[in-house]
PDB file of N, CA, C and O in Angstrom, chain B, residues numbered from 101:
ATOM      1  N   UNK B 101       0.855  -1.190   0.000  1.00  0.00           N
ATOM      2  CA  UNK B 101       0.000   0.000   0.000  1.00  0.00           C
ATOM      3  C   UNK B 101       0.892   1.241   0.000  1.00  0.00           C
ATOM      4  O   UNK B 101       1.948   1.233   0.632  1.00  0.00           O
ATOM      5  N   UNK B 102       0.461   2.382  -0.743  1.00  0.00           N
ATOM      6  CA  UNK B 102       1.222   3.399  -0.871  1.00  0.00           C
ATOM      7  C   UNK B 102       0.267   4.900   0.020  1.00  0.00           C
ATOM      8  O   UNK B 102      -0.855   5.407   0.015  1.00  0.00           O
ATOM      9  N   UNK B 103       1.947   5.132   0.855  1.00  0.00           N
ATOM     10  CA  UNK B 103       0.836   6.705   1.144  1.00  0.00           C
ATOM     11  C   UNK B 103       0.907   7.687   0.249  1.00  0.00           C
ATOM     12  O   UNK B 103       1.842   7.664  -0.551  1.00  0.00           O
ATOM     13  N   UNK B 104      -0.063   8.748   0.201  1.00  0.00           N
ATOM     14  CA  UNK B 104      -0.377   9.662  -0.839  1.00  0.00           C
ATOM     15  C   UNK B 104      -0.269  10.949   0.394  1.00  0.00           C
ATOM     16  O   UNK B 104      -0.789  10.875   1.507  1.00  0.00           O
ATOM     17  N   UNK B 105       0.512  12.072  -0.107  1.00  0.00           N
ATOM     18  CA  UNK B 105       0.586  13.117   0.468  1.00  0.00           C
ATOM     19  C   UNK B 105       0.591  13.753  -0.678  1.00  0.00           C
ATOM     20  O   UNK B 105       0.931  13.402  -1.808  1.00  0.00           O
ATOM     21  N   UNK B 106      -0.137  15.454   0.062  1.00  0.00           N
ATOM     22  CA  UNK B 106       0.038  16.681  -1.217  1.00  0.00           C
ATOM     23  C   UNK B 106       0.985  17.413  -0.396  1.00  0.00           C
ATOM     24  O   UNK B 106       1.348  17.132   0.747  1.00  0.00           O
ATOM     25  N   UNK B 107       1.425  18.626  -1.308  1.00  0.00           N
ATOM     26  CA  UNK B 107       2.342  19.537  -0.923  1.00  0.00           C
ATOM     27  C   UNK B 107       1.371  20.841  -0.369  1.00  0.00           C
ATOM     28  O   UNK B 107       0.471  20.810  -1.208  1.00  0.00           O
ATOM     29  N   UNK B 108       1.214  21.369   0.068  1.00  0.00           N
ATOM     30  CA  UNK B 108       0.844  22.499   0.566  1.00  0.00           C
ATOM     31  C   UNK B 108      -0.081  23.570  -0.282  1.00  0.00           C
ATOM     32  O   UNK B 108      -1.053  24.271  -0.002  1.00  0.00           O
ATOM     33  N   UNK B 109       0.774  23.325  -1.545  1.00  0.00           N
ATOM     34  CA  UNK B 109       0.415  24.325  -2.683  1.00  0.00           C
ATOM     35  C   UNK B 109      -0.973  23.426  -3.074  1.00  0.00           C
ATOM     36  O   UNK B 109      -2.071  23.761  -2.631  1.00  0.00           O
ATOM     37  N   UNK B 110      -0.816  22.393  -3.845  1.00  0.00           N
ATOM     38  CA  UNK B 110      -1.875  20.979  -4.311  1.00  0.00           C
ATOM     39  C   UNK B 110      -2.671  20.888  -3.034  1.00  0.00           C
ATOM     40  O   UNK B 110      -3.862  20.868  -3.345  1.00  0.00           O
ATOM     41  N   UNK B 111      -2.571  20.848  -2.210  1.00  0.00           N
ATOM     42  CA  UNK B 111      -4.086  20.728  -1.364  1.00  0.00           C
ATOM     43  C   UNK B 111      -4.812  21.733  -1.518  1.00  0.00           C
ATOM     44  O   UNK B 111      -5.872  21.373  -2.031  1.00  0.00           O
ATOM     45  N   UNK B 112      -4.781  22.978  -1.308  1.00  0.00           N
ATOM     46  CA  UNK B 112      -4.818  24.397  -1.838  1.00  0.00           C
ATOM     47  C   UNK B 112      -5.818  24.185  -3.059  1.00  0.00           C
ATOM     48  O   UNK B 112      -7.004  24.510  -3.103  1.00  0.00           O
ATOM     49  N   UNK B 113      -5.181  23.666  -3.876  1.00  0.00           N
ATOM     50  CA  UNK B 113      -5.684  23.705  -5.560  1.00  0.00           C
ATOM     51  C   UNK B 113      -6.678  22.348  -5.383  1.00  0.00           C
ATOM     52  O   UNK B 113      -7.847  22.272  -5.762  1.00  0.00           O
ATOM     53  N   UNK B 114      -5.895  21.305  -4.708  1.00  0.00           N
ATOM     54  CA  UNK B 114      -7.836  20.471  -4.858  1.00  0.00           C
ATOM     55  C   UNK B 114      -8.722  20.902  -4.229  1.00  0.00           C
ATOM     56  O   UNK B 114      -9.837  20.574  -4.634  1.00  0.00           O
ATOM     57  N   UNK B 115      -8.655  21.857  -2.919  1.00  0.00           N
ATOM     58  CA  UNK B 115     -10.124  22.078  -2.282  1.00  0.00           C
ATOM     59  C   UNK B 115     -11.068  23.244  -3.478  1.00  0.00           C
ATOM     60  O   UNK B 115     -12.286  23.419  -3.513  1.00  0.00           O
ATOM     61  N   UNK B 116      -9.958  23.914  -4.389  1.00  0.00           N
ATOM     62  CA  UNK B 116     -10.662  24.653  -5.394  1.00  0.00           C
ATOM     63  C   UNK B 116     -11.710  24.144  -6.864  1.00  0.00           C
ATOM     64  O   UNK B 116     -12.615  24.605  -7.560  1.00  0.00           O
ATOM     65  N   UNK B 117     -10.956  23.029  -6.749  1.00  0.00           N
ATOM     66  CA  UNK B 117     -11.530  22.486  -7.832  1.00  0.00           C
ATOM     67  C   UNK B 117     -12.777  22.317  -8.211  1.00  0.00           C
ATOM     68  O   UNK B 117     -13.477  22.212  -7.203  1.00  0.00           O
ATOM     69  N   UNK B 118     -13.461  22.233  -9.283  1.00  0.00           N
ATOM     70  CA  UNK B 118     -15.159  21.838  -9.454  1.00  0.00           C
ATOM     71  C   UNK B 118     -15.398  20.616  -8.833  1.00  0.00           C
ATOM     72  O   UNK B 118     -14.352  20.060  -8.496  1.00  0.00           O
ATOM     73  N   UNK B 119     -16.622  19.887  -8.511  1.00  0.00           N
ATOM     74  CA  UNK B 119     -17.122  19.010  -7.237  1.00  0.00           C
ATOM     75  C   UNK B 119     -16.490  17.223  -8.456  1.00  0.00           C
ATOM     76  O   UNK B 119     -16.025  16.103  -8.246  1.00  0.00           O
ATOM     77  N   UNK B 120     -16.888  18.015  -9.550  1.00  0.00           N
ATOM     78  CA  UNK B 120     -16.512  16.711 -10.346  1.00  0.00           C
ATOM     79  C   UNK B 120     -15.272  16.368 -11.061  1.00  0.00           C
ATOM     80  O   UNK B 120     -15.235  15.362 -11.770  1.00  0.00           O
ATOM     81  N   UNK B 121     -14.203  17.182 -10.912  1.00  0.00           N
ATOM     82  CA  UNK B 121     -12.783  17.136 -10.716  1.00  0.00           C
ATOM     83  C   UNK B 121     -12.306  16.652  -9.495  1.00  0.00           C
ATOM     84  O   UNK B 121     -11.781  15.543  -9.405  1.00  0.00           O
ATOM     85  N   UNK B 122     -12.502  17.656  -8.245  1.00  0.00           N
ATOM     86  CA  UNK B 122     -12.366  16.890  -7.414  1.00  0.00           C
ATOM     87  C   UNK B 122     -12.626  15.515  -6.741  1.00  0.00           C
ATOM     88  O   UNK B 122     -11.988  15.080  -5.783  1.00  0.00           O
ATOM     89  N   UNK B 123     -13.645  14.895  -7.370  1.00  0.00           N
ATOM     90  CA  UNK B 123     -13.992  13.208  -7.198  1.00  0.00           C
ATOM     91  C   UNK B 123     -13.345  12.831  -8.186  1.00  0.00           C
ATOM     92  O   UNK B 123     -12.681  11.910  -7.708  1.00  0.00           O
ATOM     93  N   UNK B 124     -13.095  12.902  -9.177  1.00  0.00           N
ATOM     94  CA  UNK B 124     -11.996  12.550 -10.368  1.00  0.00           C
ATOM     95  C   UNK B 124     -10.960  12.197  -9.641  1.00  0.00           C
ATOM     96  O   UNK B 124     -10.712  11.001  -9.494  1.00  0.00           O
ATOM     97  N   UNK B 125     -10.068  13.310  -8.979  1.00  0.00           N
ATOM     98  CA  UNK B 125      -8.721  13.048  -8.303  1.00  0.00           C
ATOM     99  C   UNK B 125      -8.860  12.485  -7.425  1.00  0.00           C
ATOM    100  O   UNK B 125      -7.957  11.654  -7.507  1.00  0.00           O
ATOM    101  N   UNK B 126      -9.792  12.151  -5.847  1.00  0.00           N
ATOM    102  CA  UNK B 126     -10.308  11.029  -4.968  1.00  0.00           C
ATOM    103  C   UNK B 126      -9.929  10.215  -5.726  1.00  0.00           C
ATOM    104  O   UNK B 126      -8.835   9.683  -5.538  1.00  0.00           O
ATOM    105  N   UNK B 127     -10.637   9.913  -6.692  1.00  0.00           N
ATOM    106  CA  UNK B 127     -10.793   8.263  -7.163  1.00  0.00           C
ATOM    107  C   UNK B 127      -8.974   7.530  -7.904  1.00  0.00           C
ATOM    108  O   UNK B 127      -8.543   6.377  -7.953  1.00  0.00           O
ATOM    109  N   UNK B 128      -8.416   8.766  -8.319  1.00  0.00           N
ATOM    110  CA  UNK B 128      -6.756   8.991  -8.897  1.00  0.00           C
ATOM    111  C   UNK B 128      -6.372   8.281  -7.643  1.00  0.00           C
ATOM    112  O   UNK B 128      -5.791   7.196  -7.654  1.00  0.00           O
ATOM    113  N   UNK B 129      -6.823   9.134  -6.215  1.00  0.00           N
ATOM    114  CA  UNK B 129      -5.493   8.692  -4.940  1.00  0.00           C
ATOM    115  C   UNK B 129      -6.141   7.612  -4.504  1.00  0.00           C
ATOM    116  O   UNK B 129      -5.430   6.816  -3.891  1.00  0.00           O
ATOM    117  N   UNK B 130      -7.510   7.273  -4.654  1.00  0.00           N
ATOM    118  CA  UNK B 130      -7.631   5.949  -3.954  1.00  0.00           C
ATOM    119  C   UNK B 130      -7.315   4.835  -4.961  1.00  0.00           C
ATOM    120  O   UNK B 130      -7.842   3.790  -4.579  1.00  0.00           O
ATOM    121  N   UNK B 131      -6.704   4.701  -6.004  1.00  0.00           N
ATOM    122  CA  UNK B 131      -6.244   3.910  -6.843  1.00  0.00           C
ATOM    123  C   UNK B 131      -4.948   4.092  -6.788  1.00  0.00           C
ATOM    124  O   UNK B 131      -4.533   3.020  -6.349  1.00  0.00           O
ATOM    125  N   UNK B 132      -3.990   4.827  -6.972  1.00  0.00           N
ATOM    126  CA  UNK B 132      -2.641   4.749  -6.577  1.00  0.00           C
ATOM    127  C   UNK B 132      -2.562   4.519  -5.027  1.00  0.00           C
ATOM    128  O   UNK B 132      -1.468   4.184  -4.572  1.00  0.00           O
ATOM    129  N   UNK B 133      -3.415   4.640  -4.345  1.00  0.00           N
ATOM    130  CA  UNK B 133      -2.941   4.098  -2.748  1.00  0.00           C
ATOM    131  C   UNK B 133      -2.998   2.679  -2.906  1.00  0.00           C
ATOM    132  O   UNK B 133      -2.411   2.034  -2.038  1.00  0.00           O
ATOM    133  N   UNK B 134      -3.636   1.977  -3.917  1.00  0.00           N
ATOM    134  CA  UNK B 134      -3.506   0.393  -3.750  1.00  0.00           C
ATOM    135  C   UNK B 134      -2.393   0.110  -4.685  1.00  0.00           C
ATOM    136  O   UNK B 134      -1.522  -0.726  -4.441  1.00  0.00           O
ATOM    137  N   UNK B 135      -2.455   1.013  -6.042  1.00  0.00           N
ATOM    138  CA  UNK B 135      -1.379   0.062  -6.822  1.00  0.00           C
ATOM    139  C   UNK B 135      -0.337   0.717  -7.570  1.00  0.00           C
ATOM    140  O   UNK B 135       0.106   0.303  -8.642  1.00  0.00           O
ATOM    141  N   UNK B 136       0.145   2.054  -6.789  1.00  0.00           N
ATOM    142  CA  UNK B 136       0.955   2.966  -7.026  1.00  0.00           C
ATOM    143  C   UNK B 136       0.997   3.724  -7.968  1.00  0.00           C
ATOM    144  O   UNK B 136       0.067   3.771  -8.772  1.00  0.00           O
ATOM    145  N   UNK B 137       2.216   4.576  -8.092  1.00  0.00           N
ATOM    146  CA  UNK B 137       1.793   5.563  -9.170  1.00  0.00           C
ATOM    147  C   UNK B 137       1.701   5.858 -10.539  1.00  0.00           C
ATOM    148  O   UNK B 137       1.456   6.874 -11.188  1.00  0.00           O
ATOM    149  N   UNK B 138       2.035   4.382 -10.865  1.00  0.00           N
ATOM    150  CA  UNK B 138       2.158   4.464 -12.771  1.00  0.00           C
ATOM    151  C   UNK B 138       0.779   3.774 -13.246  1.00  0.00           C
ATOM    152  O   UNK B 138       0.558   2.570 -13.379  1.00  0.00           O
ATOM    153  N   UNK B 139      -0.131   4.919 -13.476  1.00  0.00           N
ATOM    154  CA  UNK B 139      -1.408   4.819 -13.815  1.00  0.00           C
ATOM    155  C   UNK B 139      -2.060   4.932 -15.087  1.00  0.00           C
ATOM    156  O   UNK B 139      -3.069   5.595 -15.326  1.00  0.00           O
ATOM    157  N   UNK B 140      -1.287   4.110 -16.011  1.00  0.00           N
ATOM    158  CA  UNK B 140      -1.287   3.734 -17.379  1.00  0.00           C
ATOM    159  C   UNK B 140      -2.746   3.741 -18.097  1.00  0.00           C
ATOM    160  O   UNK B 140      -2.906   4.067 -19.273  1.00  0.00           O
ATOM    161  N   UNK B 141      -3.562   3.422 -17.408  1.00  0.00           N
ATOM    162  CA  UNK B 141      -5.171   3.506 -17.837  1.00  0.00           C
ATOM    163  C   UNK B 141      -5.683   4.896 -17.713  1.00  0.00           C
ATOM    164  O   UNK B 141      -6.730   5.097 -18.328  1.00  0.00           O
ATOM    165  N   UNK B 142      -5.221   5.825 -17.106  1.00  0.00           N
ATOM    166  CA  UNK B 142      -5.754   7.542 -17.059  1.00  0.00           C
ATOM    167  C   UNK B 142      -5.524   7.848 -17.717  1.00  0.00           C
ATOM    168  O   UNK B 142      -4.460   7.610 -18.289  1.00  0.00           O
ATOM    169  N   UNK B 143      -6.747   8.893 -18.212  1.00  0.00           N
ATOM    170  CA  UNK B 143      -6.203   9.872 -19.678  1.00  0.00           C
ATOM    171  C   UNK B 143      -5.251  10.299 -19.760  1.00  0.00           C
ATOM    172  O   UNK B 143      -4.878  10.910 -18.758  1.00  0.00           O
ATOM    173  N   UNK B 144      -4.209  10.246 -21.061  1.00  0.00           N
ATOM    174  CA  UNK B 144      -3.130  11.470 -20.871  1.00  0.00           C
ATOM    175  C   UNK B 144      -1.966  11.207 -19.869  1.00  0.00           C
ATOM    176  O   UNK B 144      -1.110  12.023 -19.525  1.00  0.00           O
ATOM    177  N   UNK B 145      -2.135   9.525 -19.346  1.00  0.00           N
ATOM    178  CA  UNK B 145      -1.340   9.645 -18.536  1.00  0.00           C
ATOM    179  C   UNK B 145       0.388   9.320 -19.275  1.00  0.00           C
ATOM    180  O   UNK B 145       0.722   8.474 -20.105  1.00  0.00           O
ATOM    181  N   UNK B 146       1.241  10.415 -18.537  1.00  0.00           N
ATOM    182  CA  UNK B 146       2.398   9.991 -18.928  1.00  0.00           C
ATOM    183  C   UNK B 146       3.599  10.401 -17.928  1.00  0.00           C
ATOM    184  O   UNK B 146       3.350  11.316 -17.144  1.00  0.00           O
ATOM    185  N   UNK B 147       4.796   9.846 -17.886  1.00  0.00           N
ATOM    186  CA  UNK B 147       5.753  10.719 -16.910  1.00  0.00           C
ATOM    187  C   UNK B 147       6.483  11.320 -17.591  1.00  0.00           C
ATOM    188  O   UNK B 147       6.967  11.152 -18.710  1.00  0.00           O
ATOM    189  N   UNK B 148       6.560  12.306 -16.576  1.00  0.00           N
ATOM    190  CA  UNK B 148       7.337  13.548 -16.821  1.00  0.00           C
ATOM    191  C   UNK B 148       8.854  14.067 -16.896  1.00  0.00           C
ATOM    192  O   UNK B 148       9.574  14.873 -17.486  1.00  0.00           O
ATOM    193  N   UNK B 149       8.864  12.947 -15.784  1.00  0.00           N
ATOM    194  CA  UNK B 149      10.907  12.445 -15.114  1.00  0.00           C
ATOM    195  C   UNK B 149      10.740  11.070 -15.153  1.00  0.00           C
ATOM    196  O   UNK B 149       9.863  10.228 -15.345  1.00  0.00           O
ATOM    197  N   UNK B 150      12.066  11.180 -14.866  1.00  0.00           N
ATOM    198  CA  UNK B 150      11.836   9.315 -14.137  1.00  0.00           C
ATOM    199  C   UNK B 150      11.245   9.429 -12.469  1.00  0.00           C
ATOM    200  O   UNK B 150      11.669   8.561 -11.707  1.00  0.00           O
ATOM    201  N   UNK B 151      10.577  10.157 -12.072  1.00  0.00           N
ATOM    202  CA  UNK B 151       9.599  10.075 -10.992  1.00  0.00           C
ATOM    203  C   UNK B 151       8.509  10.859 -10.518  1.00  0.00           C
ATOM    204  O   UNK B 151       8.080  10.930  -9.366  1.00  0.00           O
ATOM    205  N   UNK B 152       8.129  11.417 -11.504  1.00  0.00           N
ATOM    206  CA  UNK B 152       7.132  12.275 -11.695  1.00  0.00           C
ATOM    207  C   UNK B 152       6.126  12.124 -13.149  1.00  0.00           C
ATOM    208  O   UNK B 152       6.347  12.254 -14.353  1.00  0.00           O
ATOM    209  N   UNK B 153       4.835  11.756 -12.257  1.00  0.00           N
ATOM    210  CA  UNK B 153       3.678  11.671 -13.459  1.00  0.00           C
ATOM    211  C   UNK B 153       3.008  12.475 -13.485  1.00  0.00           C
ATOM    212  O   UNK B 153       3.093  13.372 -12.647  1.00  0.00           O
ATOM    213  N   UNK B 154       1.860  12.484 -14.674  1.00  0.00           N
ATOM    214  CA  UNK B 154       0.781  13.246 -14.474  1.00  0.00           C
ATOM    215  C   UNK B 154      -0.074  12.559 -15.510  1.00  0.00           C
ATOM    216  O   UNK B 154       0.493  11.806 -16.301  1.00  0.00           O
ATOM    217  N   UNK B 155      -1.938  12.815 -15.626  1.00  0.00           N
ATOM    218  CA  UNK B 155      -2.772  12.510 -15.791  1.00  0.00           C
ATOM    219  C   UNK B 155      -3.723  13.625 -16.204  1.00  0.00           C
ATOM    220  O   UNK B 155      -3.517  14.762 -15.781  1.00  0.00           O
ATOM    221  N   UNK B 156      -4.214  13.500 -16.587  1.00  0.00           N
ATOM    222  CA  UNK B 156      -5.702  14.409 -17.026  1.00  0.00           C
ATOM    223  C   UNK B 156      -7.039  14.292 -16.228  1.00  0.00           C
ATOM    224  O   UNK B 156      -7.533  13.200 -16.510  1.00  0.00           O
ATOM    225  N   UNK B 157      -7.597  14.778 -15.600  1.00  0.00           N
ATOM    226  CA  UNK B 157      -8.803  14.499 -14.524  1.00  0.00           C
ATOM    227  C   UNK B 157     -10.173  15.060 -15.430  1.00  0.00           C
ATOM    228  O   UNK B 157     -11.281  14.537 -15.315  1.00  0.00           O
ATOM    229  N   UNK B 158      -9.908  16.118 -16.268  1.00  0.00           N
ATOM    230  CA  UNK B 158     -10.743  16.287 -16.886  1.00  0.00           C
ATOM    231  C   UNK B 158     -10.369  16.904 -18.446  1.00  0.00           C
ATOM    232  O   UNK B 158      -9.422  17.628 -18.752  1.00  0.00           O
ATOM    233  N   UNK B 159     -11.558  16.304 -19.401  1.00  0.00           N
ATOM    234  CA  UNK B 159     -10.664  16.845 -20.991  1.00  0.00           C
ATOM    235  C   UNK B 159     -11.458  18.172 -21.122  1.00  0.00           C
ATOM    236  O   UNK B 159     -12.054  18.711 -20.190  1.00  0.00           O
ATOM    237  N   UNK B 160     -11.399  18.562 -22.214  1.00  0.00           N
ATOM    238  CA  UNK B 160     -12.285  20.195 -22.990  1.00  0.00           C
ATOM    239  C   UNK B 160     -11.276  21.507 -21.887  1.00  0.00           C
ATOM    240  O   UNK B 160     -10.250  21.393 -21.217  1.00  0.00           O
ATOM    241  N   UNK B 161     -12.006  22.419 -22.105  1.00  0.00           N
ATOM    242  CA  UNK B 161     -12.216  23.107 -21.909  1.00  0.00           C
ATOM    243  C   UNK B 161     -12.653  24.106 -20.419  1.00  0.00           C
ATOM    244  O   UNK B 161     -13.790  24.468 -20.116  1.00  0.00           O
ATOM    245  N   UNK B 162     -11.611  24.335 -19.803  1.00  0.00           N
ATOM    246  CA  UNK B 162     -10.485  23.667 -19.157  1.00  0.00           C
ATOM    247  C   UNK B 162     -10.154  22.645 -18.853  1.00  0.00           C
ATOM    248  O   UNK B 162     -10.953  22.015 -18.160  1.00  0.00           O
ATOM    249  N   UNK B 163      -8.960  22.045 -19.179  1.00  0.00           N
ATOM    250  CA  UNK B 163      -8.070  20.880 -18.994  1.00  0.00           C
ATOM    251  C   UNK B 163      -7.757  20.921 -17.693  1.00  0.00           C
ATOM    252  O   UNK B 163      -7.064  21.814 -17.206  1.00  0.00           O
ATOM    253  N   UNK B 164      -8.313  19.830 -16.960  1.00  0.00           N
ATOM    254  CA  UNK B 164      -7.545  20.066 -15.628  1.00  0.00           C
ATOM    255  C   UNK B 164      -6.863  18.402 -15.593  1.00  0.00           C
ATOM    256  O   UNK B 164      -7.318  17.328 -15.987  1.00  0.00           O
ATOM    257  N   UNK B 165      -5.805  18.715 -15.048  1.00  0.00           N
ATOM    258  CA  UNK B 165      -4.424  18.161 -14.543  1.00  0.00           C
ATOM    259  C   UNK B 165      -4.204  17.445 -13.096  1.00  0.00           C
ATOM    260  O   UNK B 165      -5.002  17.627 -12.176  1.00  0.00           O
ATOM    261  N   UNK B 166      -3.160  16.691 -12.984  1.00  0.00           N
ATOM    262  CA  UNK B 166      -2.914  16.362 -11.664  1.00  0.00           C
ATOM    263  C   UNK B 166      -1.327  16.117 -11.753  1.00  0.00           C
ATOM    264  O   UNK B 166      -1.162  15.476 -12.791  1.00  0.00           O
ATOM    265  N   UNK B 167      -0.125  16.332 -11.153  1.00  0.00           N
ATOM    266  CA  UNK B 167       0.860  15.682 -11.386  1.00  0.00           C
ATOM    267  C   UNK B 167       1.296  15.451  -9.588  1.00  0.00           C
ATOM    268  O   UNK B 167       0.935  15.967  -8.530  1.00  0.00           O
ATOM    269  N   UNK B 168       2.337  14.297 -10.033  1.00  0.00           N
ATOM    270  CA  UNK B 168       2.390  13.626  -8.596  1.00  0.00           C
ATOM    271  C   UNK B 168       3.970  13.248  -8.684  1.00  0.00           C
ATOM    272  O   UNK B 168       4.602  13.226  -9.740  1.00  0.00           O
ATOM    273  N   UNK B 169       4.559  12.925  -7.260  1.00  0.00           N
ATOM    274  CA  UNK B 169       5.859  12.654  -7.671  1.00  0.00           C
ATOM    275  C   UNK B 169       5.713  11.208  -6.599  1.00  0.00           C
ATOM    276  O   UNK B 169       4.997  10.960  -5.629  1.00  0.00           O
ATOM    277  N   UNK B 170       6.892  10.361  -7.410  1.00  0.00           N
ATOM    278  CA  UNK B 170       7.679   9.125  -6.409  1.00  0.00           C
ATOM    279  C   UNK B 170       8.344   9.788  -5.483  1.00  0.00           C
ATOM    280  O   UNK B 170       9.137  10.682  -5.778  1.00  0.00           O
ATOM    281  N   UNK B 171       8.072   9.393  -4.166  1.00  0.00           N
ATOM    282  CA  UNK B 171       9.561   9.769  -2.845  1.00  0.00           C
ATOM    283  C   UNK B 171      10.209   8.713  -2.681  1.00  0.00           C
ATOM    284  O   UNK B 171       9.722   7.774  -2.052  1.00  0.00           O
ATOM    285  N   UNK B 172      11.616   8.661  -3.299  1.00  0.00           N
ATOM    286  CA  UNK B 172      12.412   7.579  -2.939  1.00  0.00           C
ATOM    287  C   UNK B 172      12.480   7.647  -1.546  1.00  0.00           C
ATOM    288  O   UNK B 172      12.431   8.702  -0.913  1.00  0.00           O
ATOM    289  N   UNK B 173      12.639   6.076  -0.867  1.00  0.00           N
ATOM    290  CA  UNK B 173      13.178   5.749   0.769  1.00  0.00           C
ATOM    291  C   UNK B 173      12.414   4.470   0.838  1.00  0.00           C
ATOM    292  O   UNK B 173      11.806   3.831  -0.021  1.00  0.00           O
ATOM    293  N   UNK B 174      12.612   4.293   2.054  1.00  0.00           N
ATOM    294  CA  UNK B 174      11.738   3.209   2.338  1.00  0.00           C
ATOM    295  C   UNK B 174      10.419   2.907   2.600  1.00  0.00           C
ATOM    296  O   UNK B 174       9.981   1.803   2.926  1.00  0.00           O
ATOM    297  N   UNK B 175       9.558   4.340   2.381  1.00  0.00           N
ATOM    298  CA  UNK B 175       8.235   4.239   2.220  1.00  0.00           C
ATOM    299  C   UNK B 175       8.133   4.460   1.232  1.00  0.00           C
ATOM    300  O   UNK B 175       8.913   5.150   0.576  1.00  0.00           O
ATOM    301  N   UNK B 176       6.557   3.625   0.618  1.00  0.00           N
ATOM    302  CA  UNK B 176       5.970   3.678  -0.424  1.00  0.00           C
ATOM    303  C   UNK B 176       5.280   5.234  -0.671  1.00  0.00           C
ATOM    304  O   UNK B 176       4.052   5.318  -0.689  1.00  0.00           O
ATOM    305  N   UNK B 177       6.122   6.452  -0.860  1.00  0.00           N
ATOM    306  CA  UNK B 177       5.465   7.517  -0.700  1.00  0.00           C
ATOM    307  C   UNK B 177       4.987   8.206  -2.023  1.00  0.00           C
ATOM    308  O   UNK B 177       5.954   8.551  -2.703  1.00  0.00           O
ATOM    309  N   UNK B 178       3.988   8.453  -2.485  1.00  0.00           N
ATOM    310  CA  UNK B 178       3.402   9.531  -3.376  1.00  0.00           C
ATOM    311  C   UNK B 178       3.161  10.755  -3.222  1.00  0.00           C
ATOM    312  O   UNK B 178       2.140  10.984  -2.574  1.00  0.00           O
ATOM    313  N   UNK B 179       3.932  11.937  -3.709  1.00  0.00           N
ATOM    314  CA  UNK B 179       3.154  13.354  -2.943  1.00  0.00           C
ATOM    315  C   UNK B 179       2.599  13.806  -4.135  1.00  0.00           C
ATOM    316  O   UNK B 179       3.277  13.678  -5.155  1.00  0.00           O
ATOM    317  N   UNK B 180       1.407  14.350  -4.208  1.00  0.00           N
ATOM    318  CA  UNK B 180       0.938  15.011  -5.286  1.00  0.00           C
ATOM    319  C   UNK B 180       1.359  16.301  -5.376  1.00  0.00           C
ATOM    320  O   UNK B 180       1.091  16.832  -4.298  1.00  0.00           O
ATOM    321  N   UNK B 181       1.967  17.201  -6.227  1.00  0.00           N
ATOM    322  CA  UNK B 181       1.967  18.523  -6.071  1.00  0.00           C
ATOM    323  C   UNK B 181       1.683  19.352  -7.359  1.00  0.00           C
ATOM    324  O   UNK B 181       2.506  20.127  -7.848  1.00  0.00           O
ATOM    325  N   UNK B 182       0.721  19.168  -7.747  1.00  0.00           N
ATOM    326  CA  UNK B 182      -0.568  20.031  -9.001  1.00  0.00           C
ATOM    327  C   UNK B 182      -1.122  19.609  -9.155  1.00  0.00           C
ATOM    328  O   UNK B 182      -0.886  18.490  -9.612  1.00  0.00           O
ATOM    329  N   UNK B 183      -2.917  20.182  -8.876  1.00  0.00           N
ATOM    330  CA  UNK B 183      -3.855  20.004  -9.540  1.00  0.00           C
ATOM    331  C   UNK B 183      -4.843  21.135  -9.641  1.00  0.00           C
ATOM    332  O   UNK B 183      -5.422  21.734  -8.734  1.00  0.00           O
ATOM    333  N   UNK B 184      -4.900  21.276 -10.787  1.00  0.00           N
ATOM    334  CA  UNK B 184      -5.674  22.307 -11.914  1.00  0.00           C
ATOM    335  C   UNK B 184      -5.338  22.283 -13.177  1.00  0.00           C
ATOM    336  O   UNK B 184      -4.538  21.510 -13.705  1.00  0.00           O
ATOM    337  N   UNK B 185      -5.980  23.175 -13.697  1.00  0.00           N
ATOM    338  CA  UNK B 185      -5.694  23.622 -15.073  1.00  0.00           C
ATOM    339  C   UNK B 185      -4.654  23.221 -15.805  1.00  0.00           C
ATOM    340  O   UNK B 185      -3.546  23.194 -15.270  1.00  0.00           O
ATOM    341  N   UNK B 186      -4.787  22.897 -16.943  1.00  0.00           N
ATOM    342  CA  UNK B 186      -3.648  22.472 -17.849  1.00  0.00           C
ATOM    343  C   UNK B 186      -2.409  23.378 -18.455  1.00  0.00           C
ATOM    344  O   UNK B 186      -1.264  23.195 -18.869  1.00  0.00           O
ATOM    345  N   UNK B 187      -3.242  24.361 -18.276  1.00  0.00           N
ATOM    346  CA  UNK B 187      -2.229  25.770 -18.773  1.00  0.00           C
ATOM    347  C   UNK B 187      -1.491  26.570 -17.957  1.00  0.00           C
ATOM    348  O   UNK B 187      -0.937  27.615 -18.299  1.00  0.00           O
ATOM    349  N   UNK B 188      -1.484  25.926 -16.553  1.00  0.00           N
ATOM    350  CA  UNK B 188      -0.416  26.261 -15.359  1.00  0.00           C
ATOM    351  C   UNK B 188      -0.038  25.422 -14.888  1.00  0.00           C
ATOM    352  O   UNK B 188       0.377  25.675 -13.757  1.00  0.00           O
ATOM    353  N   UNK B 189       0.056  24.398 -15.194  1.00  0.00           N
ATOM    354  CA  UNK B 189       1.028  23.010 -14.926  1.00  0.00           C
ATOM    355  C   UNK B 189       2.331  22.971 -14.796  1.00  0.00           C
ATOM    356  O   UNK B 189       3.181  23.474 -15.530  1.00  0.00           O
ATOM    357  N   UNK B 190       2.521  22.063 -13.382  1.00  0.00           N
ATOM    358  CA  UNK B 190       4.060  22.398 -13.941  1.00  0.00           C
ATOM    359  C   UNK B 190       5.125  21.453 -14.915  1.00  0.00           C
ATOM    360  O   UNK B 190       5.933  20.618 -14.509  1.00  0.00           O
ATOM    361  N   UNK B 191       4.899  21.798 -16.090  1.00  0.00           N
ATOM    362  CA  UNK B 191       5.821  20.670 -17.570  1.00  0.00           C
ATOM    363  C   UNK B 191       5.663  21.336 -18.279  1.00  0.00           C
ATOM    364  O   UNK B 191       6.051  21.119 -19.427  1.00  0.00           O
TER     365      UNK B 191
END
């Protein structure tokens, strides 16, 4: 099982989100909390580094985004740090 943490900034930006983005990304972290973060079946999903992904939560008009990083160590750690808009992303 993997923990999922946001950064400060990304929690920020999901409590903003529309009600159906934000259950979009719920459903993102409760699926990488079981089977980590390379989430090959999400729209758009691709990485960015070799430890940093991102995904699409919603298509059209605004594009909203999610990107997340691997924490190397000995925990299974995920921190998310963006989610919104596609056109302030950070890539």
């Amino acid at each position: 099982m993997w923990i999922i943490q946001y950064t400060k900034k990304a929690a920020r930006q999901a409590e903003k989100l529309p009600k159906g983005v934000r259950e979009t990304l719920d459903a993102l972290v409760r699926e990488m909390e079981l089977l980590g973060p390379v989430r090959g079946a999400w729209p758009h999903y691709g990485k960015l580094k070799s430890t940093i992904h991102h995904c699409h939560l919603k298509r059209g008009h605004p594009t909203y985004v999610a990107v997340w990083q691997e924490v190397s160590g000995t925990i299974q750690l995920i921190r998310i740090i963006y989610a919104g808009t596609h056109e302030k992303a950070p890539y």
